[in-house]
ZAVEX-200835 format. One record per residue (C-alpha): x, y, z; residue in one letter. Coordinates in nm, 2 decimals, padded with zeros to 4 digits. Layout:
// ZAVEX-200835
      X      Y      Z type
      X      Y      Z    A
...
***
This chain:
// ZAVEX-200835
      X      Y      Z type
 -02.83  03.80  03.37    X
 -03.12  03.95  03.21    X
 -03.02  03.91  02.82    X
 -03.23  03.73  02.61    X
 -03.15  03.37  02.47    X
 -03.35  03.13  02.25    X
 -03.36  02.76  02.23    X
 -03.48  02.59  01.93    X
 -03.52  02.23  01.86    X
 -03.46  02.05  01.53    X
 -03.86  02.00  01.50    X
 -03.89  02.37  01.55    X
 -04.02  02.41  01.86    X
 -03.88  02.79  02.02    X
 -03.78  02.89  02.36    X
 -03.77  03.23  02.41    X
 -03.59  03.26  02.80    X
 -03.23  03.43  02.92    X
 -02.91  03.39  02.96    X
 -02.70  03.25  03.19    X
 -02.28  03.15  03.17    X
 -02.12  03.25  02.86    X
 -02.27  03.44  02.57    X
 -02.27  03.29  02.19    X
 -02.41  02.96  02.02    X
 -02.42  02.65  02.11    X
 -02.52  02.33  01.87    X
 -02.64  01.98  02.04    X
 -02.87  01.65  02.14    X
 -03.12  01.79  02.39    X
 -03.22  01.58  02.69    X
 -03.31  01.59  03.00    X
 -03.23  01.49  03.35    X
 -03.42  01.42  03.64    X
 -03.16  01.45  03.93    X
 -03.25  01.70  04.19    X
 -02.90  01.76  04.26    X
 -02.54  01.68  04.12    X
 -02.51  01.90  03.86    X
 -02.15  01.94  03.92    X
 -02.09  01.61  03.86    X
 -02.32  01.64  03.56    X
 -02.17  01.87  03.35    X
 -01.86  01.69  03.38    X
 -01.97  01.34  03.30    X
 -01.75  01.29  02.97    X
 -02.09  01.09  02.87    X
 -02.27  01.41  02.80    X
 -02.01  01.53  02.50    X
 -02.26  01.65  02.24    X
 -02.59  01.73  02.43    X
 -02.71  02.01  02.58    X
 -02.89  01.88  02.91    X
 -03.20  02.01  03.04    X
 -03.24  01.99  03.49    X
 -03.57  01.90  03.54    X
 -03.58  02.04  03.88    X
 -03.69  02.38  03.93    X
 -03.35  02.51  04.08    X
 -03.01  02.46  04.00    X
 -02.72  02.60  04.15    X
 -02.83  02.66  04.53    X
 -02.50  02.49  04.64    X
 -02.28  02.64  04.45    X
 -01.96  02.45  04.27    X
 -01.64  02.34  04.44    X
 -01.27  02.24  04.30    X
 -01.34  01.87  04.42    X
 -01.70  01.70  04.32    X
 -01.58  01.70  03.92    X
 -01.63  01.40  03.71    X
 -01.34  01.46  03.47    X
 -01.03  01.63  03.38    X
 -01.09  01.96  03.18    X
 -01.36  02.07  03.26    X
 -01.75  02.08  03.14    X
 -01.83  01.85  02.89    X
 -02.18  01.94  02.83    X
 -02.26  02.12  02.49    X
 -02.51  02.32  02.67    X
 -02.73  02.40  03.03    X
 -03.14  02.45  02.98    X
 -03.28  02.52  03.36    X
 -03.62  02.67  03.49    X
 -03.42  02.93  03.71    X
 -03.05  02.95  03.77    X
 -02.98  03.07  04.14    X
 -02.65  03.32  04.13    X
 -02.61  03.29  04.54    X
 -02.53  02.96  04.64    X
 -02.47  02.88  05.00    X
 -02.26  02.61  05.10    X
 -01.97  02.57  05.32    X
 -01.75  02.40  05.02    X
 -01.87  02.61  04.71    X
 -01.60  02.82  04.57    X
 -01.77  02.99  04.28    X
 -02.12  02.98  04.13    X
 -02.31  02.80  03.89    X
 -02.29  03.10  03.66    X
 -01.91  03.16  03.76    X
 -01.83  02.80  03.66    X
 -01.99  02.84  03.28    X
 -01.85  03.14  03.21    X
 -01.55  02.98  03.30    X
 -01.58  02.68  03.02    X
 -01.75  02.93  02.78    X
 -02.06  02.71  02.79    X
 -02.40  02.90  02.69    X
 -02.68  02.80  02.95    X
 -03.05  02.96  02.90    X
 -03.34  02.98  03.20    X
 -03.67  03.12  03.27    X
 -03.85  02.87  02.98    X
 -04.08  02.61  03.11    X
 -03.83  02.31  03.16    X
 -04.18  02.07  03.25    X
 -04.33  02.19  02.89    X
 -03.98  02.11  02.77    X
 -03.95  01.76  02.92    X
 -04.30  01.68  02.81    X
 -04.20  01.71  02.44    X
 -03.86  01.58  02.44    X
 -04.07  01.23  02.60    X
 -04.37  01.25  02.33    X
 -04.11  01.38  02.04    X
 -03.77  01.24  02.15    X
 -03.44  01.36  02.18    X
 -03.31  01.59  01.89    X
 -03.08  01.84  01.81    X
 -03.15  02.15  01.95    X
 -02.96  02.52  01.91    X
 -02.91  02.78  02.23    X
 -02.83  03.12  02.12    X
 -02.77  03.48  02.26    X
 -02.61  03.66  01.95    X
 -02.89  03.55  01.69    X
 -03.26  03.60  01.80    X
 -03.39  03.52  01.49    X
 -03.59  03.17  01.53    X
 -03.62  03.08  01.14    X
 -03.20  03.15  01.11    X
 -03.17  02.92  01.41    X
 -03.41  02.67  01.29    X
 -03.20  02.66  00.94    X
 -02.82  02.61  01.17    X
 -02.99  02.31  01.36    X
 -03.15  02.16  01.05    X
 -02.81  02.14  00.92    X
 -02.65  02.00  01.17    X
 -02.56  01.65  01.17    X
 -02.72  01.39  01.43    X
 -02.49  01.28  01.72    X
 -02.43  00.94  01.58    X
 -02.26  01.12  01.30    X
 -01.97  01.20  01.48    X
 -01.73  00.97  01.68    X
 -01.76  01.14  02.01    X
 -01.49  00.92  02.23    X
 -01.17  01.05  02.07    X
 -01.28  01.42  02.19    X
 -01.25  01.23  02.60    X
 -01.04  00.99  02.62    X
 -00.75  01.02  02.77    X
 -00.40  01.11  02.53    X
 -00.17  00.93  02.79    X
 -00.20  00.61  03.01    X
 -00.19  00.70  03.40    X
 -00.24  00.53  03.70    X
 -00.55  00.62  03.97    X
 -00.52  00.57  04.37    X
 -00.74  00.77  04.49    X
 -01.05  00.57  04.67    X
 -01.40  00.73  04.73    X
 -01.47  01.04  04.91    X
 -01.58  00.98  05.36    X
 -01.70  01.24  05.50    X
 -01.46  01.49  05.70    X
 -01.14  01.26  05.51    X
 -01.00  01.33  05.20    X
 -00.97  00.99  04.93    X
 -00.68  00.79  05.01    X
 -00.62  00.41  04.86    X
 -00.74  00.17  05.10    X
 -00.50 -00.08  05.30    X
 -00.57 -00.45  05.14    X
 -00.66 -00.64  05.49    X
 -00.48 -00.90  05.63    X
 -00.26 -00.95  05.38    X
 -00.47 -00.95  05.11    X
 -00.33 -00.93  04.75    X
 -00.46 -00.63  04.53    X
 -00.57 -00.68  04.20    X
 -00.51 -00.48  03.89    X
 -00.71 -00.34  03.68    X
 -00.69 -00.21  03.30    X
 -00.94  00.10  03.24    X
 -01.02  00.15  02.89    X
 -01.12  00.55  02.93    X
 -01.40  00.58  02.66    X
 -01.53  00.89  02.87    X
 -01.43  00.72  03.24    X
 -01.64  00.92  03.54    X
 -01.36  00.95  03.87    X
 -01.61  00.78  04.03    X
 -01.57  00.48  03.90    X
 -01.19  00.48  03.96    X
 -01.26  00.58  04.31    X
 -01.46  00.29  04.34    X
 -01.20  00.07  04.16    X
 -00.98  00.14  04.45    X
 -01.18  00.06  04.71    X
 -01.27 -00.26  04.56    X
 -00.90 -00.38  04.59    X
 -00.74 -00.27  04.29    X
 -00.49 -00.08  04.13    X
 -00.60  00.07  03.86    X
 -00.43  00.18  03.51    X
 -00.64  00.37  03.27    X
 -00.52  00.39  02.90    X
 -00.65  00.56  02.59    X
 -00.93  00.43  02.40    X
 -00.73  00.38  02.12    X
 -00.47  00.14  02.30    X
 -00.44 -00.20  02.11    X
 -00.58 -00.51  02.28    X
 -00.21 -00.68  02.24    X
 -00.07 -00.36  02.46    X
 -00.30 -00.45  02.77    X
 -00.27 -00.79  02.72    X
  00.11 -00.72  02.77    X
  00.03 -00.55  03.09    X
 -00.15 -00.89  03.19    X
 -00.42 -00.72  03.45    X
 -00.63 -00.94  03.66    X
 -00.94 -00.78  03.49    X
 -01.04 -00.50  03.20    X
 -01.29 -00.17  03.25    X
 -01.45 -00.08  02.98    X
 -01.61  00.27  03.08    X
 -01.89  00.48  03.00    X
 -01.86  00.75  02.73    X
 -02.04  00.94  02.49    X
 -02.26  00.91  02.15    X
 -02.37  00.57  01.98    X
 -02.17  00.29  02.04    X
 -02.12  00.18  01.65    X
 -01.92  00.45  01.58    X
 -01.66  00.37  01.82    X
 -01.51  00.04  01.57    X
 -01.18  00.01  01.72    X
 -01.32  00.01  02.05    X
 -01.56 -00.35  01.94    X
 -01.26 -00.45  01.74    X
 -01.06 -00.44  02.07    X
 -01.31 -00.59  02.29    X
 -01.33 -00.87  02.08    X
 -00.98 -01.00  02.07    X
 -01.02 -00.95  02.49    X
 -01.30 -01.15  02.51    X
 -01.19 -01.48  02.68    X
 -00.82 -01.37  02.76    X
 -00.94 -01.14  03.10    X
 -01.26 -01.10  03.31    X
 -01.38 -00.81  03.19    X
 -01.68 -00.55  03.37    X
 -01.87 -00.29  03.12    X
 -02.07 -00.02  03.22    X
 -02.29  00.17  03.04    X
 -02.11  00.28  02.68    X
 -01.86 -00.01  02.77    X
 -02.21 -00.25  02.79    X
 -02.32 -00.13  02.49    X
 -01.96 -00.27  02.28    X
 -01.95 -00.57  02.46    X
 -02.30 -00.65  02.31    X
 -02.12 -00.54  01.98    X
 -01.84 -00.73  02.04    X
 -02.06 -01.04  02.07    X
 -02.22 -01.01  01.72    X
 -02.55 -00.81  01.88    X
 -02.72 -00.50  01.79    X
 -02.78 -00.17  01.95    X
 -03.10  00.06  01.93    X
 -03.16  00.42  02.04    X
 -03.42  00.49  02.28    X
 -03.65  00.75  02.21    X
 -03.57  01.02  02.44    X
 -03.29  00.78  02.67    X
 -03.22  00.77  03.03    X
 -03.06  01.06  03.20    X
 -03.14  01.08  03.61    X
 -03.05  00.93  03.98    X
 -03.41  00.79  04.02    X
 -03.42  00.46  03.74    X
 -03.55  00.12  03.94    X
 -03.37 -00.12  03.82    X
 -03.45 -00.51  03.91    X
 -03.17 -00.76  03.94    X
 -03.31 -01.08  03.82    X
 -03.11 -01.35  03.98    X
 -03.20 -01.18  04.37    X
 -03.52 -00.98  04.29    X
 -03.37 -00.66  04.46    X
 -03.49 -00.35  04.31    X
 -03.20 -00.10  04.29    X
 -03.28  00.29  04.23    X
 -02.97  00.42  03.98    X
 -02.80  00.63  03.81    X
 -02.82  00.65  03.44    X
 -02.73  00.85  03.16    X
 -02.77  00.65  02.81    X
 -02.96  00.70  02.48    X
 -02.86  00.38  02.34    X
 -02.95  00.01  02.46    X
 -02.83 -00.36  02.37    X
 -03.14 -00.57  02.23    X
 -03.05 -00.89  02.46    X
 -03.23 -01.10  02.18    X
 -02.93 -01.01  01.95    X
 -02.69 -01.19  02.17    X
 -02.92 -01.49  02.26    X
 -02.70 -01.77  02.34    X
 -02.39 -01.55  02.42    X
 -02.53 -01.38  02.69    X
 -02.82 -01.33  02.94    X
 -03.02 -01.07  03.07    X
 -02.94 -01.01  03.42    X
 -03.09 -00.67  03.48    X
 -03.41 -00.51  03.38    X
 -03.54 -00.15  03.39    X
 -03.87 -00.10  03.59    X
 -03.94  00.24  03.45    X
 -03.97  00.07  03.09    X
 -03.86 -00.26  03.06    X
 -03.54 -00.20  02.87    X
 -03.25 -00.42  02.93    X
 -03.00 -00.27  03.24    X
 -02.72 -00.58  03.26    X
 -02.62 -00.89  03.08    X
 -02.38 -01.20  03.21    X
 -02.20 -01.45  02.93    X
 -02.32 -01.77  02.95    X
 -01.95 -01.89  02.98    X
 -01.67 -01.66  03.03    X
 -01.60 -01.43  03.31    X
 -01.79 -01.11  03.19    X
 -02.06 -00.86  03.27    X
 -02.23 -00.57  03.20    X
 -02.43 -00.31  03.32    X
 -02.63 -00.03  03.14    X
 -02.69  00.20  03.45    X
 -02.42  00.38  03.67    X
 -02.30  00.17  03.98    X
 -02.02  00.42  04.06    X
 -02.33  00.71  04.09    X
 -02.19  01.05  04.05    X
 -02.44  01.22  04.10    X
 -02.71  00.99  04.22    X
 -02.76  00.70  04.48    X
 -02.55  00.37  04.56    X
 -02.73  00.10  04.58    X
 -02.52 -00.08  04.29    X
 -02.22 -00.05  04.44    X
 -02.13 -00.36  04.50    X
 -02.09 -00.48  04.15    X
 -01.74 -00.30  04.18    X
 -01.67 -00.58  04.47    X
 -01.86 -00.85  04.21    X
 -01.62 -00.80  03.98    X
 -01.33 -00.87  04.20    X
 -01.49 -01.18  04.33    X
 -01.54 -01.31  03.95    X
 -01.15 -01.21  03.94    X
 -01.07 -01.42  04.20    X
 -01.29 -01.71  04.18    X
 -01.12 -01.69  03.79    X
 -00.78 -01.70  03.94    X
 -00.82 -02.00  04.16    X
***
């Protein structure tokens, strides 16, 4: 791995480092994330179609990669990898293949050896922007001109490259250690629920947690009609994470609207984000987003802090949907809005991940939340 590789940002800042994974080009948003480890799980989040994601930590790839910690079917879903050094021995009783294995596998370019810290620090001061990875032209001024060309990521409707074709069901609950998934027993007698996941760029994580909430779960396309899951009659509606900014996604809002009020409904990060479009509010991008497992986040209504998961660029401006909803979650790092609650049907949001995937769990229990706002909307 000793070939040389640049990276150059739309402002046209150059990295000179090398490569690592697959040789070629590679055209995306550049960000970066401050998870020490999960990078598996990373470059699979569906969320990250369209960037090219920078590890802030020094070494990735110690572990190696295994067949089971994915985050989606297909595959790497990253445009890109950016790392200070790339570790081609991994130790670990699970790993199968390495870091490097696993791009060249997906034919995703990844360049180290560039100062990932100097990288962060101007991505924060500068913001997120498209950035170009190449091993085949080493010609900064040719690269500069490809990036310059290329279109923002709102441009592009990033959802229909995810989402699912077909609709499918999901049983499998969350990963103990020593024992594979399996779908949990309801106790005593306990009635499961059902769930409707509209797969905008779903994580298996938060169908794993679905599960062990008490529900069985049924994930359809993005595109599926409201009047098709109403048919279904579920006891509650997903709408997942995903990719890119929200307003391009207009079936999506369309959808969400004519739900609102028929079914308790949970969202969660890009799902947040078109229920607060849904309602009539507006969206902003943040200037370089939130991409990490560290991110306090304060519930308002108990004053616990959570630390979370996050990966988002854009954010709901609670203000837009004054009188529709309130703010039940705030973010600690910034102050940007993490949650929001109608002020009269059964729905929520959240802007951070409570599923994790990489990252820690300290918001799990919104997944049992929701199935005690089912319920209490039942009786």
């Amino acid at each position: 791995m000793s070939d040389k590789a640049l990276l150059v940002l739309r402002d046209g800042i150059v990295f000179e480092g090398e490569n690592f994974g697959s040789e070629g080009e590679t055209i995306g948003e550049v960000v970066f994330n401050t998870s020490i480890t999960g990078y598996q799980e990373i470059l699979t989040d569906p969320s990250y179609k369209g960037q090219i994601v920078t590890m802030t930590y020094s070494q990735i790839g110690n572990y190696g990669v295994n067949e089971e910690d994915i985050e989606s079917i297909g595959g790497i879903k990253a445009e890109g990898f950016i790392v200070k050094e790339a570790l081609d021995f991994p130790s670990n009783w699970r790993s199968k293949i390495s870091l490097n294995e696993y791009l060249k596998k997906y034919s995703i370019v990844g360049i180290q050896d560039i100062d990932t810290r100097a990288l962060t620090r101007h991505l924060r001061n500068h913001g997120a922007q498209m950035g170009i990875i190449s091993t085949k032209d080493l010609n900064p001024e040719s690269l500069f001109k490809k990036v310059k060309a290329h279109p923002w990521i709102s441009a592009f409707d990033l959802v229909k490259d995810v989402t699912t074709k077909e609709q499918y069901q999901w049983t499998e609950g969350c990963w103990k250690w020593c024992s594979p998934p399996h779908p949990p027993l309801a106790k005593g007698g306990q009635r499961r629920g059902s769930v409707v996941v509209y797969d905008f760029g779903v994580k298996f994580n938060i169908l794993r947690n679905l599960v062990e909430a008490g529900f069985d779960v049924t994930v359809v396309p993005a595109q599926t009609p409201a009047e098709e899951v109403l048919e279904m009659n579920p006891d509650g509606i997903i709408l997942s994470n995903g990719p890119g900014d929200p307003q391009t996604v207009t079936y999506a809002i369309e959808n969400t609207k004519k739900l609102m009020g028929k079914k308790p409904i949970f969202g969660i990060c890009l799902g947040h984000q078109i229920l607060g479009l849904a309602m009539g509010g507006r969206t902003y991008k943040l200037k370089f987003g939130h991409h990490g497992g560290n991110h306090p986040v304060k519930d308002l209504a108990t004053g616990r802090v959570e630390i979370t998961s996050q990966n988002h660029n854009y954010c709901v401006d609670i203000e837009s949907v004054k009188g529709q909803a309130k703010l039940t979650h705030k973010n600690l790092y910034d102050g940007t809005e993490e949650g929001m609650q109608h002020v009269e049907l059964p729905i929520f949001s959240v802007q951070h991940h409570p599923e994790a995937g990489p990252g820690p769990n300290d918001s799990a229990h919104l997944f049992k939340r929701f199935r005690e706002m089912i319920e209490g909307n039942i009786c």
